[in-house]
C-alpha positions as CSV (number, residue, x, y, z in Angstrom):
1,X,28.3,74.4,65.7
2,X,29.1,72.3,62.6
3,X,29.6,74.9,58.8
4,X,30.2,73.4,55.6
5,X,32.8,72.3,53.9
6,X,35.0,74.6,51.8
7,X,34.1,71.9,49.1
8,X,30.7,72.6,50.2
9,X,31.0,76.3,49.6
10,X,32.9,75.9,46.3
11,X,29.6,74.2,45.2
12,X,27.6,76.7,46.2
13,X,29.8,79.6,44.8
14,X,29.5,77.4,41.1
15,X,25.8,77.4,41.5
16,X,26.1,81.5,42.2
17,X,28.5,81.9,39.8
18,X,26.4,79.5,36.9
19,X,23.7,81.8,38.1
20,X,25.4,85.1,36.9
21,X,26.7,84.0,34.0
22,X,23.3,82.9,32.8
23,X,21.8,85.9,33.4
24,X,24.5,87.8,31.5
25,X,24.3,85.4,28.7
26,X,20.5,86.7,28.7
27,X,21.4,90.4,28.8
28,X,24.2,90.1,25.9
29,X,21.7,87.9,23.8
30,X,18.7,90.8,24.7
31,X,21.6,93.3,23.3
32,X,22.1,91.7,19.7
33,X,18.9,90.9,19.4
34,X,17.8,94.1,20.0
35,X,19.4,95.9,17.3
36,X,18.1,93.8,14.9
37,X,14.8,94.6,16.6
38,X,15.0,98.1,17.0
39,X,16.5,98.2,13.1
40,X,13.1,96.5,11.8
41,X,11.0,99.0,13.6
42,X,9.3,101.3,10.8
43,X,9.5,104.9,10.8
44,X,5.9,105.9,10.2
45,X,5.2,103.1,13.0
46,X,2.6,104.4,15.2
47,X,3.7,103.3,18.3
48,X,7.2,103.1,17.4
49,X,9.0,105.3,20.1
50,X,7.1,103.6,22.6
51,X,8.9,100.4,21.1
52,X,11.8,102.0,21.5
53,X,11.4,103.4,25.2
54,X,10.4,99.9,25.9
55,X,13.4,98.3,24.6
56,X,15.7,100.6,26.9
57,X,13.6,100.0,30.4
58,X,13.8,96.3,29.6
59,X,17.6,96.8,29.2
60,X,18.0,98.9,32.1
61,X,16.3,96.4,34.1
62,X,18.4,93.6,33.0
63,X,21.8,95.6,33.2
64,X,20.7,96.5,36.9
65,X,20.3,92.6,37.8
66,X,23.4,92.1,36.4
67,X,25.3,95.1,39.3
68,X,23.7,93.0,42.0
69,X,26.3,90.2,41.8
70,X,27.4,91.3,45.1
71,X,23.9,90.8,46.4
72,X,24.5,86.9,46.1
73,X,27.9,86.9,46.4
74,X,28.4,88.8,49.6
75,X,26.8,86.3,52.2
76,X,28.3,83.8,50.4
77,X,32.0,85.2,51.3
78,X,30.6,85.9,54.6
79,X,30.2,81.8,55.0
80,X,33.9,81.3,53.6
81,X,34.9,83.4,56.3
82,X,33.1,81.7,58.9
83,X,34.1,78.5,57.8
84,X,35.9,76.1,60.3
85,X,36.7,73.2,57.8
86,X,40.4,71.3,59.4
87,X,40.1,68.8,56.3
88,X,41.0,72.2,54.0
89,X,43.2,73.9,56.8
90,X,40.4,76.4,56.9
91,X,39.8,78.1,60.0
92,X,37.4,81.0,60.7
93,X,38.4,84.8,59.7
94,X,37.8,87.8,61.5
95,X,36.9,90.2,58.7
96,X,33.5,90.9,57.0
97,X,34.0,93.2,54.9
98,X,33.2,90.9,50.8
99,X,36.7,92.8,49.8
100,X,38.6,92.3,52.8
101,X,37.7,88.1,52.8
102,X,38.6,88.3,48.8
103,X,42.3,89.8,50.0
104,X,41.8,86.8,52.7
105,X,40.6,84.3,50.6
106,X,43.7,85.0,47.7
107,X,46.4,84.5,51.0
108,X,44.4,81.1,51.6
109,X,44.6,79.8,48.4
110,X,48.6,80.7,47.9
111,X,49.2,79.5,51.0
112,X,47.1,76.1,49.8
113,X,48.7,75.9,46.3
114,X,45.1,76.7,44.6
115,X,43.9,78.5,41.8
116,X,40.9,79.2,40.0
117,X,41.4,79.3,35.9
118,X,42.8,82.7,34.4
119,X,40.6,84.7,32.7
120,X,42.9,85.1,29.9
121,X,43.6,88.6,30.1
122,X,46.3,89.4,27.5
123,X,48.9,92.4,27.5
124,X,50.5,93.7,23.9
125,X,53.8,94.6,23.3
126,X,54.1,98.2,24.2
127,X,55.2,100.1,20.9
128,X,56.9,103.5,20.4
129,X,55.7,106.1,17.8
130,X,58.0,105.8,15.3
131,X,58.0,109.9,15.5
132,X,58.8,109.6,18.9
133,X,62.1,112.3,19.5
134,X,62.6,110.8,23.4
135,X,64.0,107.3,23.4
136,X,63.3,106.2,26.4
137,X,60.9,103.6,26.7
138,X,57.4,102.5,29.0
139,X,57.5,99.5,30.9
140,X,55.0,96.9,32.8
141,X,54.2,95.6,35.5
142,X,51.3,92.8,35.6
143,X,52.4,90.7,38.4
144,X,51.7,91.6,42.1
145,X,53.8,91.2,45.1
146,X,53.5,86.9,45.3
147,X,54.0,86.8,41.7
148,X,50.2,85.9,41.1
149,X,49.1,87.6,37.7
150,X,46.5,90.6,37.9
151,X,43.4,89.7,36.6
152,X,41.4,92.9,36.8
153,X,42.6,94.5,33.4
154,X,39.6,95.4,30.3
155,X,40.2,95.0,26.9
156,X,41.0,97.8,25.4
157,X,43.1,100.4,23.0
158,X,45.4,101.7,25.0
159,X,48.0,105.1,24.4
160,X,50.5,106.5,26.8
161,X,51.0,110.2,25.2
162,X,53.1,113.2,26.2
163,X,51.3,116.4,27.5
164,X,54.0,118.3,29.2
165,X,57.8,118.6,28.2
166,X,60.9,120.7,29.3
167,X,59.5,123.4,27.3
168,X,55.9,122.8,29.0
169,X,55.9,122.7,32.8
170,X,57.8,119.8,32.7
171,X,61.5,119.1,33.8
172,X,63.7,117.7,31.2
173,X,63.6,113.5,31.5
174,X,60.3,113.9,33.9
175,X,58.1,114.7,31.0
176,X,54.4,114.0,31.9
177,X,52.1,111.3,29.9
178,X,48.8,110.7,30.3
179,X,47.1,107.0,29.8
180,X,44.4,106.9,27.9
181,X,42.0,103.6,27.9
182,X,38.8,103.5,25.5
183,X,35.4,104.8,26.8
184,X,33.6,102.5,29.2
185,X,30.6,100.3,27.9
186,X,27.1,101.5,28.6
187,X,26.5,99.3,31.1
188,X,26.8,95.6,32.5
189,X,25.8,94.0,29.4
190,X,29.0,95.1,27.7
191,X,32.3,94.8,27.6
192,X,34.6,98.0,27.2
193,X,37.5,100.1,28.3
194,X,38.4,101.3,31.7
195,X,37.4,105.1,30.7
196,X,40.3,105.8,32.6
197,X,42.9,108.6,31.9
198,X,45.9,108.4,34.6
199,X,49.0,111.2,34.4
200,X,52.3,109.4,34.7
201,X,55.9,111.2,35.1
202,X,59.0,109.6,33.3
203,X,61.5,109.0,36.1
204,X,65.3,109.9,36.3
205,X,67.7,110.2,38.9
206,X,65.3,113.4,40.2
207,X,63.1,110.7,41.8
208,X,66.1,108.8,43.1
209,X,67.3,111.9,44.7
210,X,64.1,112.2,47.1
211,X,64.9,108.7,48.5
212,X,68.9,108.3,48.2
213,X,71.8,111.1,48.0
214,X,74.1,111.9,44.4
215,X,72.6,109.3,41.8
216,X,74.0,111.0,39.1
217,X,77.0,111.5,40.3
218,X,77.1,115.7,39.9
219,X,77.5,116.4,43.7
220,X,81.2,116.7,43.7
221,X,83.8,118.1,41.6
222,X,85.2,115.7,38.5
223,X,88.1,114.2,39.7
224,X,90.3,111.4,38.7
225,X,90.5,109.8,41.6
226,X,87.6,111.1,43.8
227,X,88.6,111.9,47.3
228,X,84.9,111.8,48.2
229,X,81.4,110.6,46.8
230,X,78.8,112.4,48.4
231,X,76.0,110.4,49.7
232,X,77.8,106.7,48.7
233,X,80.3,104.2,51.3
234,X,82.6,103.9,48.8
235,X,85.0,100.1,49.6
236,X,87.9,102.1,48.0
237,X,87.6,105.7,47.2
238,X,90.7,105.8,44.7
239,X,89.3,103.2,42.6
240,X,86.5,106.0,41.9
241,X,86.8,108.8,39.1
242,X,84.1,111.5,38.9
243,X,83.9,112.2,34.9
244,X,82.4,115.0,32.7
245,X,82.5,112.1,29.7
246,X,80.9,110.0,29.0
247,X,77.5,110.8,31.0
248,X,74.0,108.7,29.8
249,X,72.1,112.1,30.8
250,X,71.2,114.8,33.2
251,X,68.7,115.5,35.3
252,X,66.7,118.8,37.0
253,X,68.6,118.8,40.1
254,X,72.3,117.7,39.0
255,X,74.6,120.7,38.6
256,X,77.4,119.3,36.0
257,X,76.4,116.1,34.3
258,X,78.5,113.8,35.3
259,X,79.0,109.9,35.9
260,X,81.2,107.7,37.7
261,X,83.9,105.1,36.5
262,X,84.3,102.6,38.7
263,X,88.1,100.7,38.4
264,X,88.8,97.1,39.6
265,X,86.8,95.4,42.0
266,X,84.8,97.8,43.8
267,X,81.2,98.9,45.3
268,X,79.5,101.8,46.1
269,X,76.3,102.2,48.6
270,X,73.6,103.7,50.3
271,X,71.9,102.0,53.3
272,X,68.0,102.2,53.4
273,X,68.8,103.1,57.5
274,X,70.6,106.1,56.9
275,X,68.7,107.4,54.2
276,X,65.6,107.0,56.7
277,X,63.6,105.6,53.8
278,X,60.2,103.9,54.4
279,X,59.0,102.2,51.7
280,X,55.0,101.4,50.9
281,X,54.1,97.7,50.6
282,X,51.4,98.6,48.2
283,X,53.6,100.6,45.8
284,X,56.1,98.6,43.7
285,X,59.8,100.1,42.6
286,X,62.0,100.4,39.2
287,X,65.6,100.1,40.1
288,X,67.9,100.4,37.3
289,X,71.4,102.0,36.5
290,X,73.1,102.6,33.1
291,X,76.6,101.6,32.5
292,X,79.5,101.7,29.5
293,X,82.2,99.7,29.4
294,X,83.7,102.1,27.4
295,X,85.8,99.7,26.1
296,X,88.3,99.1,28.9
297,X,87.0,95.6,30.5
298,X,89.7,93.4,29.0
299,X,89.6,90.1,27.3
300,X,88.3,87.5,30.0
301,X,85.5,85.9,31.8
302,X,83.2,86.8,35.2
303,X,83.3,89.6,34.9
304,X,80.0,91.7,35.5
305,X,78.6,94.8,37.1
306,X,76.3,94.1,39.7
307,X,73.2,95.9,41.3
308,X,71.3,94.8,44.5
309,X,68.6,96.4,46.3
310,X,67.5,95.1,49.4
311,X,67.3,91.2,49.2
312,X,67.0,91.3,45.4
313,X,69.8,92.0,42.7
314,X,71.2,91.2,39.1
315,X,74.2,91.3,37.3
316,X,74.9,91.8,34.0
317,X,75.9,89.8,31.1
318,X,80.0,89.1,31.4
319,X,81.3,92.4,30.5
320,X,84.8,91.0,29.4
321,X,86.3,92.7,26.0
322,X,82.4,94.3,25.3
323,X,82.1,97.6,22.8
324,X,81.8,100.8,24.2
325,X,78.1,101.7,24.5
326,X,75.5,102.3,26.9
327,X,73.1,99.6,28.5
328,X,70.6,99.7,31.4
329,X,70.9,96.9,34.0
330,X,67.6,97.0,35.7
331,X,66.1,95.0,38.9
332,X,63.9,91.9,37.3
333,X,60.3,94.0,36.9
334,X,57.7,91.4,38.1
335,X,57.5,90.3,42.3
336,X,60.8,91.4,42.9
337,X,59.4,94.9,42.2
338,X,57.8,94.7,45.5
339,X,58.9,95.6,49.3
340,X,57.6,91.9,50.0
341,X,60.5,90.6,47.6
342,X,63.4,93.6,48.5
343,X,62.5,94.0,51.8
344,X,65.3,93.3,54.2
345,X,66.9,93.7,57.7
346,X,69.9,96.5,57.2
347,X,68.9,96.9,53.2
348,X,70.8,98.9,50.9
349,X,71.5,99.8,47.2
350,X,74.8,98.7,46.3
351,X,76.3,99.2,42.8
352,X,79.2,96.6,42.7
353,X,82.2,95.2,40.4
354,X,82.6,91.2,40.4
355,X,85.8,89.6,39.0
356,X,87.3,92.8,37.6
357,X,91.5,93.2,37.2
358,X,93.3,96.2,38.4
359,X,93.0,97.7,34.9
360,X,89.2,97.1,34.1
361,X,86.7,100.1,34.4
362,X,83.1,100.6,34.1
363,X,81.3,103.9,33.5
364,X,78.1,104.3,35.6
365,X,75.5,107.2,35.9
366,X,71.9,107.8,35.8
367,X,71.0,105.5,38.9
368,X,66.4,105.4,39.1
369,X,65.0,104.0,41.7
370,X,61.1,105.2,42.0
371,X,57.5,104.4,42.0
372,X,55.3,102.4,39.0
373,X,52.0,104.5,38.6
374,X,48.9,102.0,38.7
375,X,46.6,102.0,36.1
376,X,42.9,101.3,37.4
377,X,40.1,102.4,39.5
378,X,40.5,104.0,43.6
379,X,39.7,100.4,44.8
380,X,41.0,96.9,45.1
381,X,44.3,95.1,44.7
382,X,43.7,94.8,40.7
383,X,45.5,97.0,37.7
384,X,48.7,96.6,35.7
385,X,51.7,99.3,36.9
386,X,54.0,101.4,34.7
387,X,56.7,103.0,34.5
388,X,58.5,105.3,31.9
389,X,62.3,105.4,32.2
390,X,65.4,106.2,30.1
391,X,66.8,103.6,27.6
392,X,69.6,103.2,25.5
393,X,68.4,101.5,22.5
394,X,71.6,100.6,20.3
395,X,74.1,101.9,22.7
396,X,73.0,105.3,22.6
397,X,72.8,107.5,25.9
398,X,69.0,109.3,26.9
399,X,67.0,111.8,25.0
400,X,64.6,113.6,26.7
401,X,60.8,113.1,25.2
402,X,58.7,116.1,23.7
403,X,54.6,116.6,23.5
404,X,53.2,114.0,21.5
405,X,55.2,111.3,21.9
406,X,53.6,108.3,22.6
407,X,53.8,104.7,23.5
408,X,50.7,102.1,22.4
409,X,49.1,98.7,23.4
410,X,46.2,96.5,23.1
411,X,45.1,94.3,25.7
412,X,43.2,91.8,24.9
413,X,40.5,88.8,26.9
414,X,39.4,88.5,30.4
415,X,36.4,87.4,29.8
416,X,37.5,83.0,29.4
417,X,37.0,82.4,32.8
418,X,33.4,82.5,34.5
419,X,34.4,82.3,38.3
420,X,37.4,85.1,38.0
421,X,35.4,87.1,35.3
422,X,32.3,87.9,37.9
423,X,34.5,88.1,41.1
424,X,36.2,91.1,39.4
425,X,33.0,92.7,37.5
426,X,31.3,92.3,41.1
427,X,34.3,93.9,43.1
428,X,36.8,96.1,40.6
429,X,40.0,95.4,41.4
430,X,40.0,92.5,43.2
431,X,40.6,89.4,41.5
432,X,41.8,85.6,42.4
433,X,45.3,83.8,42.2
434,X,45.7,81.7,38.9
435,X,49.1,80.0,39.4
436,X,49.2,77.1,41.9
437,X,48.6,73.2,41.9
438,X,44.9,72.6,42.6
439,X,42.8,74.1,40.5
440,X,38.9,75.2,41.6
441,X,36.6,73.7,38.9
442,X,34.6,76.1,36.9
443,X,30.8,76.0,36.7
C-alpha cells in the first residue's frame, strides 16, 4: 500500500508545528495581557476575585493545550516511521515508541546530510569566583557523540558551587558541587530554568584508578631509573624515573605524591583488555594528563608529548626549549569525548614521547580519565555534560577547592527555531540535528 512522501510528511509536520506555535503565541499574548488586566482590576470591585479566579482557569486551560503537543505530534511520527518513500531513502521503522522514532529519525537525517534550523541555544563562558581558593576549572560538553549540537538546554542563570570539601565529607581534589539552574516557569506559557539541582564530583587520578592501575605514579618506590611501573608496559623501563618533585598534586588513594619523568623517546600504557574495562556508550569521558618540561627539552623542533586513548589522541604544542611549568594536555572535549569516537579494537591509553633526544625529559603526573555528569532531566538524549578537573593556570600545579567556591554561566536562546523549539518542549530531551547540507524549511 502506497504512504506519503517524506516531503509529504514534512508538510504536514509544518502545518502541526504552525499549529503549536500559534497557539502559544495565544497563551504568551493572554499572559501580558493579563497583567495589565488583572493590574486595572479595582480593589473595592465587587466581583473582583471572581475576575481573578477567571483569569487563572482561562490560563490553566490554555497552558494545558499547550502540554498536548504530543497529542498531534505522536501519530504524526508514527507515519514517518511507517513511511516507505525510495525517492528519500526512507524505508519503514520498526519502533513506535514518538521518542524512540525521534532517536530514529536524528540517525536518518545524519545519515541524509539534513538538518532542521538551530534553535539558537547559546552557552556563556564559564567564570570562576574570583574568591575561588581551588584552581581548577569546570568544563563543557555540548556536542553529542556525531558531533550534532544539543538542543535541549533552557535559558537560564546558572552556578556550579561547592558543598563538600576535604574538611567536609569530601576527599581532597573530589570536592562535591552542586548545579544550580533558575526555578522552572509556571507552566507552558513561559519560558524558564530547568529547576534542576545536579551534584557533581571534581575528578582526579582517584576516578582514573577505578578504570586503569598507578595514574599518579605513587605505587612504587622513587627511583631514578624505575625498575618497574606498576600497572603501565613501559617501551624502555630505564628511560623512566619515579620522582618525589615536582608532582602537579595528590590524590585520596596515592601513598607518596609522586610523578613520572619520562627521558628520550618513550611511552607508557595501559590496554583497555587487560584492565577489563567496559565503557558506556551513553556516558562521555575527560582524558587529560599534566606535564612540565621542567626545563630540560632542548633547543629544537617536533618535539611533543603525546596522549592517545582509543582511536583518538593529541599532542602538544612543540615542547623544544619551553619554561618550566605545568600544562594540561587534554583529549579534544566535543565527539571525541564519546565511545563512538575512542572506541577501538585492542584500545589503550598510551602516554608517549615524539622526536625527543637522549637528553630531553618530560615530567608527567596526575593522569584523569572519568565520567562528564549530565545536566538535564531522567529522559531523552538532550542536556549539556560537565566536568570539573584540575588546571594549571599560569604554570602553577593543582589546589584543591573549598565550600563555596563556585564557577558561573548564563545560557542564553532556544526559542529561534519553531520546528526544534516544540520537538523538545513536547519530548524533554530529545531534540533534532542542526549541522548537515539540506536544511528542512521552517513553518
Amino acid at each position: 500500500m502506497a504512504t506519503p512522501t517524506v516531503a509529504e510528511l514534512y508538510t504536514n509536520l509544518r502545518d502541526i508545528v504552525r499549529i503549536l506555535d500559534a497557539h502559544l503565541a495565544d497563551g504568551v499574548a493572554f499572559v501580558a495581557n493579563g497583567v495589565t488586566a488583572k493590574g486595572n482590576i479595582r480593589d473595592d470591585a465587587s466581583f473582583g476575585d471572581a475576575q481573578l479566579s477567571a483569569f487563572r482557569i482561562f490560563r490553566q486551560g490554555l497552558a494545558a493545550n499547550m502540554s498536548l503537543g504530543p497529542t498531534l505530534l505522536d501519530p504524526w511520527l508514527l507515519e514517518l516511521a511507517h513511511c516507505d518513500d525510495s525517492g528519500a531513502n526512507k524505508d519503514p521503522w520498526p519502533e513506535r515508541s514518538a521518542r524512540a522514532i525521534l532517536d530514529r529519525w536524528s540517525r536518518y537525517l545524519i545519515d541524509e546530510d539534513e538538518k532542521v534550523t538551530s534553535n539558537g541555544i547559546t552557552y556563556g563562558a564559564i567564570t570562576k569566583a574570583g574568591t575561588n581558593t581551588g584552581n581548577g576549572i569546570m568544563l563543557r560538553l555540548t556536542v553529542d557523540e556525531d558531533g550534532q549540537a544539543i538542543q535541549s538546554g533552557r535559558a537560564e542563570s546558572v552556578e556550579a558551587i561547592c558543598i563538600q570539601d576535604r574538611n567536609s565529607g569530601a576527599r581532597e581534589n573530589e570536592e562535591v558541587f552542586e548545579i544550580r539552574g533558575e526555578s522552572l516557569p509556571e507552566d507552558l506559557l513561559e519560558e524558564g530554568g530547568t529547576g534542576l539541582t545536579v551534584p557533581i564530583t571534581a575528578l582526579s587520578a582517584s576516578a582514573t584508578r577505578r578504570i586503569f592501575q598507578n595514574p599518579s605514579f605513587g605505587d612504587d618506590a622513587a627511583a631514578a631509573p624505575a625498575t618497574v611501573l606498576t600497572g603501565w608496559t613501559v617501551s624502555t623501563i630505564g628511560n623512566i624515573d619515579i620522582v618525589t618533585t615536582p608532582t602537579f598534586r595528590t590524590h585520596k588513594g596515592e601513598g607518596t605524591e609522586q610523578a613520572i619523568k619520562i627521558k628520550s623517546v618513550t611511552n607508557i600504557k595501559q590496554t583497555f583488555e587487560e584492565r577489563n574495562i567496559s565503557f558506556t556508550p551513553g556516558v562521555p569521558m575527560l582524558v587529560q594528563v599534566a606535564y612540565n618540561t621542567n626545563g630540560a627539552v632542548s633547543a629544537g623542533s617536533g618535539k611533543t608529548l603525546k596522549v592517545t586513548f582509543g582511536a583518538v589522541s593529541i599532542s602538544s604544542a612543540d615542547l623544544s626549549g619551553v619554561a618550566a611549568n605545568w600544562k594540561i594536555l587534554q583529549i579534544a572535549i566535543g565527539a571525541n569525548s564519546w565511545l563512538k569516537a575512542f572506541n577501538k579494537n585492542d584500545g589503550e591509553l598510551k602516554i608517549e614521547t615524539v622526536g625527543f633526544g637522549a637528553s630531553d625529559s618530560v615530567i608527567v603526573d596526575d593522569v584523569v580519565v572519568g565520567p562528564f555528569t549530565r545536566y538535564s532531566g531522567s529522559v531523552g538524549r538532550g542536556g549539556e555534560y560537565y566536568a570539573i578537573t584540575g588546571d594549571a593556570p599560569l604554570g602553577a600545579s593543582g589546589v584543591p577547592f573549598l565550600r563555596d567556591d563556585k564557577h558561573t554561566w548564563t545560557t542564553t536562546g532556544g526559542v529561534t527555531a519553531k520546528m526544534q523549539r516544540h520537538i523538545v518542549r513536547a519530548y524533554p530531551g530529545q531534540y533534532l540535528p542542526t549541522s548537515g547540507t539540506t536544511l528542512i524549511a521552517e513553518p
